[in-house]
Backbone as CSV, one residue per row, in Angstrom:
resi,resn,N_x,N_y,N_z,CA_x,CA_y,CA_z,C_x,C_y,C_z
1,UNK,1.346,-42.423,25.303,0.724,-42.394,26.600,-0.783,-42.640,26.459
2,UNK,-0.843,-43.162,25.601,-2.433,-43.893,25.158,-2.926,-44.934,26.359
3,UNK,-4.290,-44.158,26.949,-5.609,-45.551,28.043,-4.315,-44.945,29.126
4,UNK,-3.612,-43.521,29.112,-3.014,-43.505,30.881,-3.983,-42.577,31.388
5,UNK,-4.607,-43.052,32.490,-5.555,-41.684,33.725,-4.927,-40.373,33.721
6,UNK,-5.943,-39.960,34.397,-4.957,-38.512,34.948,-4.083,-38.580,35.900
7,UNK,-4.151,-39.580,36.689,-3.150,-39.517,37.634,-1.892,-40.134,37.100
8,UNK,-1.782,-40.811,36.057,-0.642,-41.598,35.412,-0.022,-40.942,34.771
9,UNK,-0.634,-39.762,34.196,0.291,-38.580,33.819,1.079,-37.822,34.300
10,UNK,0.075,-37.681,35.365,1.016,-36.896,36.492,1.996,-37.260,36.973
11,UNK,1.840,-38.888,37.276,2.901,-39.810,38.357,4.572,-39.928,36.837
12,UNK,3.676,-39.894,36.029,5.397,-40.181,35.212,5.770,-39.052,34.068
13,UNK,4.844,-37.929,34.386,5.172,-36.703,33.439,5.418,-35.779,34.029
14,UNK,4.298,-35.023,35.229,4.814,-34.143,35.803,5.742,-34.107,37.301
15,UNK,5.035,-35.196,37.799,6.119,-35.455,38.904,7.648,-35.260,38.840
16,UNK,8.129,-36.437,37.873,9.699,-36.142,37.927,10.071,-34.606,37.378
17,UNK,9.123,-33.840,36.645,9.504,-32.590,36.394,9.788,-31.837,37.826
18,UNK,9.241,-31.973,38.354,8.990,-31.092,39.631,9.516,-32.179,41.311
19,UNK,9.696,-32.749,40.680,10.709,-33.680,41.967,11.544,-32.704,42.606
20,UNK,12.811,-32.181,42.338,13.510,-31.166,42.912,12.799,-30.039,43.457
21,UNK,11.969,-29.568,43.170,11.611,-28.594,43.473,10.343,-28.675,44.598
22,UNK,9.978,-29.770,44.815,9.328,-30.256,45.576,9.853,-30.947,46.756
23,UNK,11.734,-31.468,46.217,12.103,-32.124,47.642,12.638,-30.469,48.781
24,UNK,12.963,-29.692,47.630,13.572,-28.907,48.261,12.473,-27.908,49.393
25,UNK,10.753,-27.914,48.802,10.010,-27.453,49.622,10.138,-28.316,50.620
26,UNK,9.890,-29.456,50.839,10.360,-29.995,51.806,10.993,-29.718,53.096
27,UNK,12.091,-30.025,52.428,13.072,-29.896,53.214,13.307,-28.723,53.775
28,UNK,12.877,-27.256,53.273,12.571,-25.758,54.080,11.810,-26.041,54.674
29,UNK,10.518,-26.655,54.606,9.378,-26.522,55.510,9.617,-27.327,56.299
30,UNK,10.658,-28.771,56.494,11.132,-29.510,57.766,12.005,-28.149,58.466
31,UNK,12.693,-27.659,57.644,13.773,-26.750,58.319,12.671,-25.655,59.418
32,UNK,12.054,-25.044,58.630,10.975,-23.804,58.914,10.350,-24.765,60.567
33,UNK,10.098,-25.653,60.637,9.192,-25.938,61.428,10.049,-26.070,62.665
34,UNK,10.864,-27.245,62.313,12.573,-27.289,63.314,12.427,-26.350,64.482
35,UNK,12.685,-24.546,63.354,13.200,-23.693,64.359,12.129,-23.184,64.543
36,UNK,10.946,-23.313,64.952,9.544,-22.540,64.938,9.750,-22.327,66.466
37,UNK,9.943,-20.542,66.838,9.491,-20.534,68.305,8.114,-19.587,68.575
38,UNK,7.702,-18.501,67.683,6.948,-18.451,68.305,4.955,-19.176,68.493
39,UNK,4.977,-19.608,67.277,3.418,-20.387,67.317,3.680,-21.429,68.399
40,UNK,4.741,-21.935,68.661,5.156,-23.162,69.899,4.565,-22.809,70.990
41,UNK,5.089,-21.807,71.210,5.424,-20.849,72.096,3.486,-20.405,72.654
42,UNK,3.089,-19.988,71.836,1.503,-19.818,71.957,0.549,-20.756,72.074
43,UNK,0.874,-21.977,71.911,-0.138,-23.123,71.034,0.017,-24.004,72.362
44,UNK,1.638,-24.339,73.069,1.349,-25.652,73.595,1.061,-25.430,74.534
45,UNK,0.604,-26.183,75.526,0.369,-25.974,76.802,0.824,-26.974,78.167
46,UNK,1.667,-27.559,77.741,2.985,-28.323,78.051,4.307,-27.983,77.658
47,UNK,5.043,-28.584,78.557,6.289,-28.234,78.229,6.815,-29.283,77.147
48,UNK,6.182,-30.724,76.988,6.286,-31.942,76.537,6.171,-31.371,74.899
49,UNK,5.517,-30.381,74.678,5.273,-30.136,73.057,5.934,-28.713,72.922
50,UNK,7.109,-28.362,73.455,7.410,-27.210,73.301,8.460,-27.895,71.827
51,UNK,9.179,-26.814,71.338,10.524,-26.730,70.277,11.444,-26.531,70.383
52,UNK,12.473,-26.931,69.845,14.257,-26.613,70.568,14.204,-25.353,70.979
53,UNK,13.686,-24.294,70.178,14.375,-23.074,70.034,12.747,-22.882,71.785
54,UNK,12.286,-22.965,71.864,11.037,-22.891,73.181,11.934,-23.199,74.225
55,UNK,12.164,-24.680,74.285,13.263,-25.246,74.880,14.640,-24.369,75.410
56,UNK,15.185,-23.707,74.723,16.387,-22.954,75.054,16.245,-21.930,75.459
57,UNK,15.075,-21.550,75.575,14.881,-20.364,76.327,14.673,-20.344,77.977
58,UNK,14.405,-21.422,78.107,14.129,-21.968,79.579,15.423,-22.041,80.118
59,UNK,17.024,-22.227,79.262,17.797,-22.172,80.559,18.479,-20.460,80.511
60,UNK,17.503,-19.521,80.635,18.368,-18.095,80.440,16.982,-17.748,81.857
61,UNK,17.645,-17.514,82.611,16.891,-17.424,84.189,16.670,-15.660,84.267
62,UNK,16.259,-15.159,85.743,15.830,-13.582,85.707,17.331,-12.846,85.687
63,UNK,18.241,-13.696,86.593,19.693,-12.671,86.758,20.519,-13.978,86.407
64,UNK,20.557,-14.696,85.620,21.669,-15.679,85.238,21.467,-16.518,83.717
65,UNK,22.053,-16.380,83.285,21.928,-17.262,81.613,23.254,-18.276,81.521
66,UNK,22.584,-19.508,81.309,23.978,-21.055,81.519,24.170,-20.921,80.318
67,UNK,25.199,-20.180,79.745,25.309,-20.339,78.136,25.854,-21.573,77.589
68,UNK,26.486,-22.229,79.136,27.652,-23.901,78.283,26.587,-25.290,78.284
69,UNK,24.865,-24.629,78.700,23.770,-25.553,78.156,23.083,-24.917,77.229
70,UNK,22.841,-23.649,76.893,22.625,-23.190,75.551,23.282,-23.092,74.438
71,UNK,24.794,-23.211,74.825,24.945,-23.617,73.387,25.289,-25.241,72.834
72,UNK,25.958,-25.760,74.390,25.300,-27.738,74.241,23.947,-28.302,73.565
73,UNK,23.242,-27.928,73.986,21.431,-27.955,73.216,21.336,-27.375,71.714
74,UNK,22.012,-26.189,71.547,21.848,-25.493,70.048,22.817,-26.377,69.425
75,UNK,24.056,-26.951,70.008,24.706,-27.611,68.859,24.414,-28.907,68.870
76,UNK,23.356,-29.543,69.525,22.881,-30.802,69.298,21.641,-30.818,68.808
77,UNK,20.833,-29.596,68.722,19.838,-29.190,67.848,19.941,-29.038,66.151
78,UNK,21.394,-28.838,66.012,21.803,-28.981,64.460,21.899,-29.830,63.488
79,UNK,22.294,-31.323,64.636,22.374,-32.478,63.948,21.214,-32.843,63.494
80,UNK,20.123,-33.120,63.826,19.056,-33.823,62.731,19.276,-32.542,61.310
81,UNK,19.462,-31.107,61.409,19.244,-30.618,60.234,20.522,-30.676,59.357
82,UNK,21.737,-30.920,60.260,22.634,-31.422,59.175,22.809,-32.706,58.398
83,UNK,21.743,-34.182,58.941,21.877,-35.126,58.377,20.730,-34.936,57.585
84,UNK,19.500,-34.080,57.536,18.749,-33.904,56.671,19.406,-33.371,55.384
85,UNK,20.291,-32.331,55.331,21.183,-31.472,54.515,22.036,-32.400,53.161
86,UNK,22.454,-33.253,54.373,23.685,-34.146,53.897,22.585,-35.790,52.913
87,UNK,22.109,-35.582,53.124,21.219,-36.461,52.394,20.358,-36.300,51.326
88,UNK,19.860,-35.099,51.480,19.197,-34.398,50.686,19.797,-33.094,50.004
89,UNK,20.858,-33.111,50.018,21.862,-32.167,49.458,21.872,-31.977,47.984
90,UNK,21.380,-32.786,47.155,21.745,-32.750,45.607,20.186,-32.298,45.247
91,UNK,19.205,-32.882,45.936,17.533,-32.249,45.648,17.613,-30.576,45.709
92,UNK,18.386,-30.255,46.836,18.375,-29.073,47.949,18.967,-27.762,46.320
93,UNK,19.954,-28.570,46.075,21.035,-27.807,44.924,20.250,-27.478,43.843
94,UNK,19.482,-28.634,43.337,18.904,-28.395,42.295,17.564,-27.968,42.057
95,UNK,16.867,-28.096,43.239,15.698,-27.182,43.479,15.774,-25.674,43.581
96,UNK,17.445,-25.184,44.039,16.856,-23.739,44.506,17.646,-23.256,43.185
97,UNK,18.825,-24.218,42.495,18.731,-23.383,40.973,17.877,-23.335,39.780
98,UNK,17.018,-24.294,40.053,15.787,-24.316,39.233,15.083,-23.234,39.232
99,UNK,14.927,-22.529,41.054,14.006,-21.805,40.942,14.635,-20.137,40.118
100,UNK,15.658,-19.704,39.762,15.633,-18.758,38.419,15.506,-18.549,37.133
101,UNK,14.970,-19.951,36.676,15.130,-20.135,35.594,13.467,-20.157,35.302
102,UNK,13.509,-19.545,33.558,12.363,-19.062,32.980,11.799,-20.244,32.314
103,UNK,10.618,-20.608,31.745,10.109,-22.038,31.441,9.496,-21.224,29.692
């Protein structure tokens, strides 16, 4: 690895070390954000930037809750995180068994 930068080390030594474990932050922190209700909840000031889970709270009224659009919305709220899952499934595996293991 003779005349490589520091960044060339990184890009082909430590990177792929830490690839898994990095897709898998990822992919929690897509997850984490997904279901984020309450900073949503505080922050936007539109309804246009609210979050699913912000979103579903709006159809549970003072004396009535439509549960056959709360749970229509929650189970169409799943799909982007199940095609995230299903794609990223083998990063997902091997990132979180990485993380018990001693170095």
């Amino acid at each position: 690895m003779d005349g490589v930068s520091e960044l060339g080390i990184w890009w082909r030594i430590a990177m792929p070390l830490v690839k898994s474990a990095v897709a898998a932050l990822c992919i929690f922190n897509f997850i984490g954000n997904w279901n984020a209700y309450l900073w949503p909840l505080i922050i936007a000031s539109q309804r246009e930037f609210y979050t699913l889970p912000v979103g579903l709270s709006f159809f549970r009224g003072e004396s009535t809750v439509e549960w056959e659009k709360i749970m229509t919305a929650a189970s169409l709220a799943t799909i982007p995180l199940l095609i995230v899952f299903i794609i990223f499934q083998r990063q997902i595996i091997k990132g979180i068994a990485l993380t018990g293991m001693k170095a």
